[in-house]
C-alpha positions as CSV (number, residue, x, y, z in Angstrom):
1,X,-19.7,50.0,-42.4
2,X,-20.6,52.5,-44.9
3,X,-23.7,53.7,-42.9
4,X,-21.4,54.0,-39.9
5,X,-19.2,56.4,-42.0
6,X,-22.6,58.0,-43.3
7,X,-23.6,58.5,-39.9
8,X,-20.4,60.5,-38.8
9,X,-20.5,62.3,-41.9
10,X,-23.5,63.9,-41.0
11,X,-22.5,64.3,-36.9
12,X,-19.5,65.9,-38.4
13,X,-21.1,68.4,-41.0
14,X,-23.8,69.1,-38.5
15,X,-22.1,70.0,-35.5
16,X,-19.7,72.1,-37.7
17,X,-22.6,74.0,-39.7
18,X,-24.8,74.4,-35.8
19,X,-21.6,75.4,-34.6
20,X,-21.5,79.0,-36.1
21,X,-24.9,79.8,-35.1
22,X,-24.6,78.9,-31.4
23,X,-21.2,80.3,-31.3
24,X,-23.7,83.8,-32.4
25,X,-26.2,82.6,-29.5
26,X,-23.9,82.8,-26.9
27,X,-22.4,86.3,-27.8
28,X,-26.0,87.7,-27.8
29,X,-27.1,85.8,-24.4
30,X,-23.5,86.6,-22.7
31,X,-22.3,82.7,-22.5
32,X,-18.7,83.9,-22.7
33,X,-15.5,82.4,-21.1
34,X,-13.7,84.8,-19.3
35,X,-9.6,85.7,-18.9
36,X,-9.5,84.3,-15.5
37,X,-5.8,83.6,-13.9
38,X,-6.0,79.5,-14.3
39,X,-6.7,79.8,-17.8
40,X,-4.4,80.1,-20.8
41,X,-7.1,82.0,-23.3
42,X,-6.3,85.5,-23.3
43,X,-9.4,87.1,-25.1
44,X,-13.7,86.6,-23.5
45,X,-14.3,83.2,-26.0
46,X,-18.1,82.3,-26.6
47,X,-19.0,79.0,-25.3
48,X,-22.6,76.7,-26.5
49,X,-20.0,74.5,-29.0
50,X,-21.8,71.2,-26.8
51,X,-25.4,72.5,-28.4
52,X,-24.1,72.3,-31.4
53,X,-22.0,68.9,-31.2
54,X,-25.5,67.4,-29.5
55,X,-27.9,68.6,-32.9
56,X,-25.4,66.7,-34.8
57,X,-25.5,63.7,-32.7
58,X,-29.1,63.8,-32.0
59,X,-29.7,64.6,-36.3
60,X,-27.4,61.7,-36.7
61,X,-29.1,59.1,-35.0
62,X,-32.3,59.9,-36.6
63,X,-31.0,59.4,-39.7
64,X,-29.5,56.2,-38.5
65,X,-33.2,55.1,-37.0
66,X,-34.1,55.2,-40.9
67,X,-31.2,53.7,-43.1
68,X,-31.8,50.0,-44.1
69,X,-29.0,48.2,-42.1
70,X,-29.3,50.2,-38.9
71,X,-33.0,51.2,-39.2
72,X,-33.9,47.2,-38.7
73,X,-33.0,46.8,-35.3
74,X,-35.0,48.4,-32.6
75,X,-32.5,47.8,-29.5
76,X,-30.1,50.0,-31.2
77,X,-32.8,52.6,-32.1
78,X,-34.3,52.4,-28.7
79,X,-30.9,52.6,-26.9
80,X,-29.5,55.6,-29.1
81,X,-32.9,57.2,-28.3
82,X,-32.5,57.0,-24.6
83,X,-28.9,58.5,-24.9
84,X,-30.2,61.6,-26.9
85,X,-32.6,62.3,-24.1
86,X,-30.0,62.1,-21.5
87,X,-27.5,64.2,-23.4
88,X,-30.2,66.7,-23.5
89,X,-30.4,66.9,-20.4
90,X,-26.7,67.1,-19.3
91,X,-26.4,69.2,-21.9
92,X,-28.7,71.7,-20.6
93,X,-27.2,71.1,-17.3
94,X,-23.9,72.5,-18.9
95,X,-25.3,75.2,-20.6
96,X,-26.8,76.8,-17.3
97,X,-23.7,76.2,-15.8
98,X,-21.9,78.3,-18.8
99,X,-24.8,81.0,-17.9
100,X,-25.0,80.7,-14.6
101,X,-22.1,79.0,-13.2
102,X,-24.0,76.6,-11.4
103,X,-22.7,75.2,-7.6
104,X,-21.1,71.8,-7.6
105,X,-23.8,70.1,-6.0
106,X,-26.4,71.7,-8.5
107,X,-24.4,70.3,-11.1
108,X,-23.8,66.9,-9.6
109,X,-27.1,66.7,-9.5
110,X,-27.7,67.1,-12.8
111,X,-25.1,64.5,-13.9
112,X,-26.9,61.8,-12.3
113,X,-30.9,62.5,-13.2
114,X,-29.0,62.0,-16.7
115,X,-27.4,59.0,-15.3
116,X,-30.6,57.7,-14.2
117,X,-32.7,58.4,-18.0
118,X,-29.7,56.3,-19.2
119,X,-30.7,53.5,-16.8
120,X,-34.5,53.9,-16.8
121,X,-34.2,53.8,-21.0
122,X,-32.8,49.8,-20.4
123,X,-28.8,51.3,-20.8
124,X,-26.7,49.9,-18.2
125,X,-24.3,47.6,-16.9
126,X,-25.2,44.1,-17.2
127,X,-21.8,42.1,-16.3
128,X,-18.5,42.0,-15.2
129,X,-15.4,39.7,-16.1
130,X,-13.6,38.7,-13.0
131,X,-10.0,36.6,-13.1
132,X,-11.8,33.1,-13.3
133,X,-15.5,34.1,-14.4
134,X,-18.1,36.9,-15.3
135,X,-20.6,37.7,-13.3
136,X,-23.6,39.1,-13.8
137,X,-24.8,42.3,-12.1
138,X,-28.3,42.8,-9.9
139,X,-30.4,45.6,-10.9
140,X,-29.3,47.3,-7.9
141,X,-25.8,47.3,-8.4
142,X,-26.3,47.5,-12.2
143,X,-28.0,50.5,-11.1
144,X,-25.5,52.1,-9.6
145,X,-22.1,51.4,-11.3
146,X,-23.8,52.3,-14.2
147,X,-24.3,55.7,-12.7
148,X,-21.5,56.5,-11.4
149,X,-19.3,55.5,-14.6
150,X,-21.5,58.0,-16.2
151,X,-20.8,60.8,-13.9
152,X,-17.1,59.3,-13.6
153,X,-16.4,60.2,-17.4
154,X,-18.5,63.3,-17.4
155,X,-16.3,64.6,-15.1
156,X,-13.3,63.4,-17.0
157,X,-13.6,64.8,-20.0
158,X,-14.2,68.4,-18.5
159,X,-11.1,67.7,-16.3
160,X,-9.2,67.5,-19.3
161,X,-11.0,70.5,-21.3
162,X,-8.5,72.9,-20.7
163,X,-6.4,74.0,-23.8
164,X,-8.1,74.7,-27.5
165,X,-8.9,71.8,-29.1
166,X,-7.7,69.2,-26.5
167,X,-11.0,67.3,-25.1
168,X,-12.0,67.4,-29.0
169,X,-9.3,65.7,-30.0
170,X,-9.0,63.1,-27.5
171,X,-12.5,61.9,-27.4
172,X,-12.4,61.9,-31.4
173,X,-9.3,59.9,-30.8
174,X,-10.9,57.0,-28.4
175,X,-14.5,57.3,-29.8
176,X,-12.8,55.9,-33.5
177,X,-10.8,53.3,-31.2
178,X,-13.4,52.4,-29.8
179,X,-15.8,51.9,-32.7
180,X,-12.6,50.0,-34.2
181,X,-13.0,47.5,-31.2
182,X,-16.6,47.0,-31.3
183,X,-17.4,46.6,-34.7
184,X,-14.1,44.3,-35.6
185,X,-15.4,42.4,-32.1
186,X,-19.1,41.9,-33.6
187,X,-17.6,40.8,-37.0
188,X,-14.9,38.5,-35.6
189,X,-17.2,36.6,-33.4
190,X,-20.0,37.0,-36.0
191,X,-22.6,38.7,-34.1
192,X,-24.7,41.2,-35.4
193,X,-22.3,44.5,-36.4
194,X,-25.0,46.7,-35.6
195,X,-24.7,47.9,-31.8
196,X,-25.6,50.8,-30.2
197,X,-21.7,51.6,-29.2
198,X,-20.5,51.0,-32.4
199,X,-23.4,53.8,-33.5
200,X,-22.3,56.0,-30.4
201,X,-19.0,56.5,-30.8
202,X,-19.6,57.3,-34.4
203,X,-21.2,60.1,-34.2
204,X,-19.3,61.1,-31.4
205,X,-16.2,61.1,-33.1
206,X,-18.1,63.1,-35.9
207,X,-19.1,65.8,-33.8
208,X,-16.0,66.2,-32.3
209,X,-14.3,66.4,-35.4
210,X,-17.2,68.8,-36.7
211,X,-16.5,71.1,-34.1
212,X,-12.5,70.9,-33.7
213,X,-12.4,73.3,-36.8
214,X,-14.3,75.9,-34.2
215,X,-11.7,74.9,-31.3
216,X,-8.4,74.6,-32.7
217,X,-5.8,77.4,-31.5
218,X,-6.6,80.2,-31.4
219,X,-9.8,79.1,-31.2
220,X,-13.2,81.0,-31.7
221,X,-15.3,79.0,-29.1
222,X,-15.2,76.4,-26.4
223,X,-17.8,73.5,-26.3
224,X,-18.2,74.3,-22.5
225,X,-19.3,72.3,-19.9
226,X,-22.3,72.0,-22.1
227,X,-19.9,69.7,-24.6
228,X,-17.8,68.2,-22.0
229,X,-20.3,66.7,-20.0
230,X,-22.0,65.7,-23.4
231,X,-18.9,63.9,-24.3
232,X,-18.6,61.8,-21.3
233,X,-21.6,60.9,-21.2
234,X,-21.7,59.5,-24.9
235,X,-18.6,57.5,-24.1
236,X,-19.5,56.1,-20.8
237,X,-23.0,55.0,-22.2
238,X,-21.4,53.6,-26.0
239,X,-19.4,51.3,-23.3
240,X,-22.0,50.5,-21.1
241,X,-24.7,49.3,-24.0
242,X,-22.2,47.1,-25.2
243,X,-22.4,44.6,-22.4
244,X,-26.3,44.2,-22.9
245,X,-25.3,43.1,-26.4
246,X,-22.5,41.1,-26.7
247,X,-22.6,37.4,-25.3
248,X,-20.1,37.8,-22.4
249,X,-20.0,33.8,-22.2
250,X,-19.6,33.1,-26.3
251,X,-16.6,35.7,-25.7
252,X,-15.0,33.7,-23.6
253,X,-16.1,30.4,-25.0
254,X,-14.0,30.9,-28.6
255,X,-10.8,32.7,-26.6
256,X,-10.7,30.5,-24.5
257,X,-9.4,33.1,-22.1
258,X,-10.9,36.5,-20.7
259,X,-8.9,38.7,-22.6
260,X,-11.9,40.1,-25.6
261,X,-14.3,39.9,-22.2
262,X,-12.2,42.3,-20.3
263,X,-11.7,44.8,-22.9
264,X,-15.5,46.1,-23.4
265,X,-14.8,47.0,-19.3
266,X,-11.1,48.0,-19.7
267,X,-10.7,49.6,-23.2
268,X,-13.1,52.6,-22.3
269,X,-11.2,53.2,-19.0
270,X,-7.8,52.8,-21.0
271,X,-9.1,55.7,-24.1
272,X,-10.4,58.3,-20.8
273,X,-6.9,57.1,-19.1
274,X,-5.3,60.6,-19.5
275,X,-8.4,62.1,-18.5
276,X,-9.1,60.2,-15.6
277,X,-5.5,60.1,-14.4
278,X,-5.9,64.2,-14.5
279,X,-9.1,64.1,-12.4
280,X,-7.8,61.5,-9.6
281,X,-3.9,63.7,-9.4
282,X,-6.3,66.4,-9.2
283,X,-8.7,65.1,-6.6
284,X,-5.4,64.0,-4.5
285,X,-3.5,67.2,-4.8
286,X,-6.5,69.5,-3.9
287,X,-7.4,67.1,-0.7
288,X,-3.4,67.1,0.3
289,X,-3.9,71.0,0.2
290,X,-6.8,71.3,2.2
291,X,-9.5,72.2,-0.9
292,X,-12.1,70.6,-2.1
293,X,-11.6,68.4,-5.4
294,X,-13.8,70.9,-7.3
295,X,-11.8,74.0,-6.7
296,X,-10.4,74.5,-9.9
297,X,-6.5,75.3,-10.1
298,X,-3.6,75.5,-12.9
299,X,-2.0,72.0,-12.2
300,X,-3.7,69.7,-14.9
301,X,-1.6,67.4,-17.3
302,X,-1.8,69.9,-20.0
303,X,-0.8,72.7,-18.0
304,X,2.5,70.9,-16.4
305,X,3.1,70.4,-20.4
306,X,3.1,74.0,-21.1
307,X,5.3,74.8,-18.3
308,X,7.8,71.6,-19.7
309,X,8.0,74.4,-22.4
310,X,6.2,72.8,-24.9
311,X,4.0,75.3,-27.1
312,X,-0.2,75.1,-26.3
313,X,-0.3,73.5,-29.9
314,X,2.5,70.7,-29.3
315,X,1.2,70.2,-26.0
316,X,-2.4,69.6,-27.2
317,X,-0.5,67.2,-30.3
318,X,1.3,65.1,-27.4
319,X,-2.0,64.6,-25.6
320,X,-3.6,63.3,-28.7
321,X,0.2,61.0,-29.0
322,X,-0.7,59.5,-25.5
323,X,-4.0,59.0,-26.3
324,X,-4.1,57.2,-29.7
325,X,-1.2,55.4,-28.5
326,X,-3.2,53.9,-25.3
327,X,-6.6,53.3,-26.9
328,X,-5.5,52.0,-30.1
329,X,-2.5,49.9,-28.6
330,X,-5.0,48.4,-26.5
331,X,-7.5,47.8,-29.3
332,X,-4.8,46.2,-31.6
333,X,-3.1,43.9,-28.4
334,X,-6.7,42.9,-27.8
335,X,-8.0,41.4,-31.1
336,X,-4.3,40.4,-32.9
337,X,-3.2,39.1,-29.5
338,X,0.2,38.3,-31.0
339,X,3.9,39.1,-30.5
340,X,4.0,42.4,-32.8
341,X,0.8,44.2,-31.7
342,X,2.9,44.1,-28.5
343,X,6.0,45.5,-29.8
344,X,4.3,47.6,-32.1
345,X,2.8,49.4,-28.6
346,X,5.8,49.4,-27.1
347,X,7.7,51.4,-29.9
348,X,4.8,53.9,-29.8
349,X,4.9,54.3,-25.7
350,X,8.6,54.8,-26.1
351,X,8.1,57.6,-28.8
352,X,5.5,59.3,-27.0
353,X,8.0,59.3,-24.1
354,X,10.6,60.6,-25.6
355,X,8.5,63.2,-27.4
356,X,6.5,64.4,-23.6
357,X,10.7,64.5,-21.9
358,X,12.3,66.0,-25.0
359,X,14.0,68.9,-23.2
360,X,11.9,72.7,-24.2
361,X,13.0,76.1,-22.8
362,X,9.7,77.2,-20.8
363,X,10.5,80.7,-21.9
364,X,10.0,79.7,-25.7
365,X,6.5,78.5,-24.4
366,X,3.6,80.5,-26.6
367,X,0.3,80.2,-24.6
């Protein structure tokens, strides 16, 4: 545990020191958001703050590679090595698109050759629990799910980028949930605590957190599509290693039911739920209108808060609500499997309810 901590020590401190410069970078080189009329910034903001959260990720993995506990198995090594190349290379993908604003197909595109370094490095979906049994996946369809999760929460996560410090927050959120689950999973069930999601998620949380001191309202950059697409890829591949290294049948052998085989599946879809729930409304609402799903527009879960009246900073606050609520509600219900881990979540849903209805006056709104 304590070279986990280490490790998203240095993620953190790095992404946050990194930040600064490349937050300079992109004022020289022009890689500047601008006031457009779906966006609730009101001054140019410098984007790059993905470079800067992917040096700390990539710094903190090497330094993983080389402490005694983590440093002695290979897989996890191996695996987290294959991630950094692929967030390289959705990373630059982003940052051309920050320059350039790249089309949607160009940047698909790009999204899935990282996709595939994930698969080609050995990183991909090996099962799946079904009601009665799990079953294992082909290469071919391994193959493919695993890609398109990956472009799935890419996509997510820049979806939900829209206010200052928002897609920070949230992935910090479920990254720490999700390094909760896998290494309380790996100690319950006494298998080896070292696993490439549990190192993942980490250091994502650590560069998130590193950086939300540059995004927080007002803030002084944006991580871009550079750090969003960075982020989903981090979290889509931390869930996807887990599967080639947890025993999906010795899970289900000391339940006795599939309920700790379901959640290395369900859990990631259940942190990105808010997310993904805002790309699929969005992908509905722009094909009822007659656009396609990648025309951007000012109807997002975070913008229907700030017209509820809530102000950007309590809006952002009640996304982060919904989403320790979900992720960590799931990750407590799945390993206490009791009575008050149930309840528990059912208080918290009902506070975060009450807290997203309470009635605002939109004109006390600040943007």
């Amino acid at each position: 545990m304590r070279e986990y901590f280490l490790v998203m020590l240095v993620s953190a401190m790095t992404t946050y020191l990194l930040a600064g410069l490349c937050r300079q970078v992109a004022l020289r080189v022009g890689a500047v958001a601008e006031v457009r009329s779906r966006d609730v910034h009101t001054v140019p903001i410098p984007y790059f703050g993905g470079v800067a959260m992917l040096g700390g990720v990539a710094l903190s993995c090497l330094l993983a590679d080389n402490l005694p506990f983590l440093g002695r198995h290979p897989l996890v090594g191996n695996d987290a090595l294959t991630i950094c190349i692929a967030g390289l290379v959705i990373c630059g993908v982003g940052v051309v698109d920050d320059l350039l604003d790249l089309p949607a197909l160009a940047k698909a595109a790009g999204q899935v050759l990282a996709a595939g370094i994930v698969v080609t490095g050995g990183v991909r979906l090996f099962w799946i629990p079904l009601p009665n049994s799990i079953i294992a996946l082909g290469t071919a369809t391994s193959t493919l799910v695993t890609v398109l999760i990956i472009v799935l929460c890419a996509n997510a996560v820049n979806f939900v980028d829209g206010l200052d410090g928002l897609a920070s927050g949230v992935v910090a959120i479920g990254s720490a949930a999700f390094f909760v689950y896998t290494y309380l999973l790996a100690y319950e069930q006494d298998f080896v605590v070292a696993t490439t999601a549990s190192l993942i998620t980490a250091v994502t949380a650590g560069a998130c957190l590193g950086f939300l001191p540059h995004n927080w309202h007002p803030a002084r950059m944006f991580m871009g599509d550079s750090g969003a697409l960075l982020l989903g890829l981090l979290l889509a591949s931390s869930t996807i290693s887990l599967t080639g290294q947890v025993d999906s049948s010795a899970l289900v052998a000391r339940d006795g039911g599939l309920v700790p085989a379901y959640l290395p599946i369900v859990l990631p879809l259940l942190i990105l739920c808010i997310p993904l729930l805002d790309l699929v409304m969005g992908y509905v609402r722009r094909t009822l209108h007659g656009t396609w799903f990648f025309v951007a527009d000012k109807k997002h879960i975070h913008h229907r808060l700030l017209a509820r009246g809530h102000s950007h900073v309590r809006a952002v606050l009640l996304m982060y609500l919904w989403s320790a609520v979900i992720s960590f509600g799931a990750v407590t219900m799945g390993l206490a499997r009791s009575l008050w881990s149930v309840v528990a979540f059912l208080v918290a849903l009902t506070i975060a309810i009450v807290l997203t209805v309470a009635n605002n006056h939109p004109e006390s709104r600040q943007a």
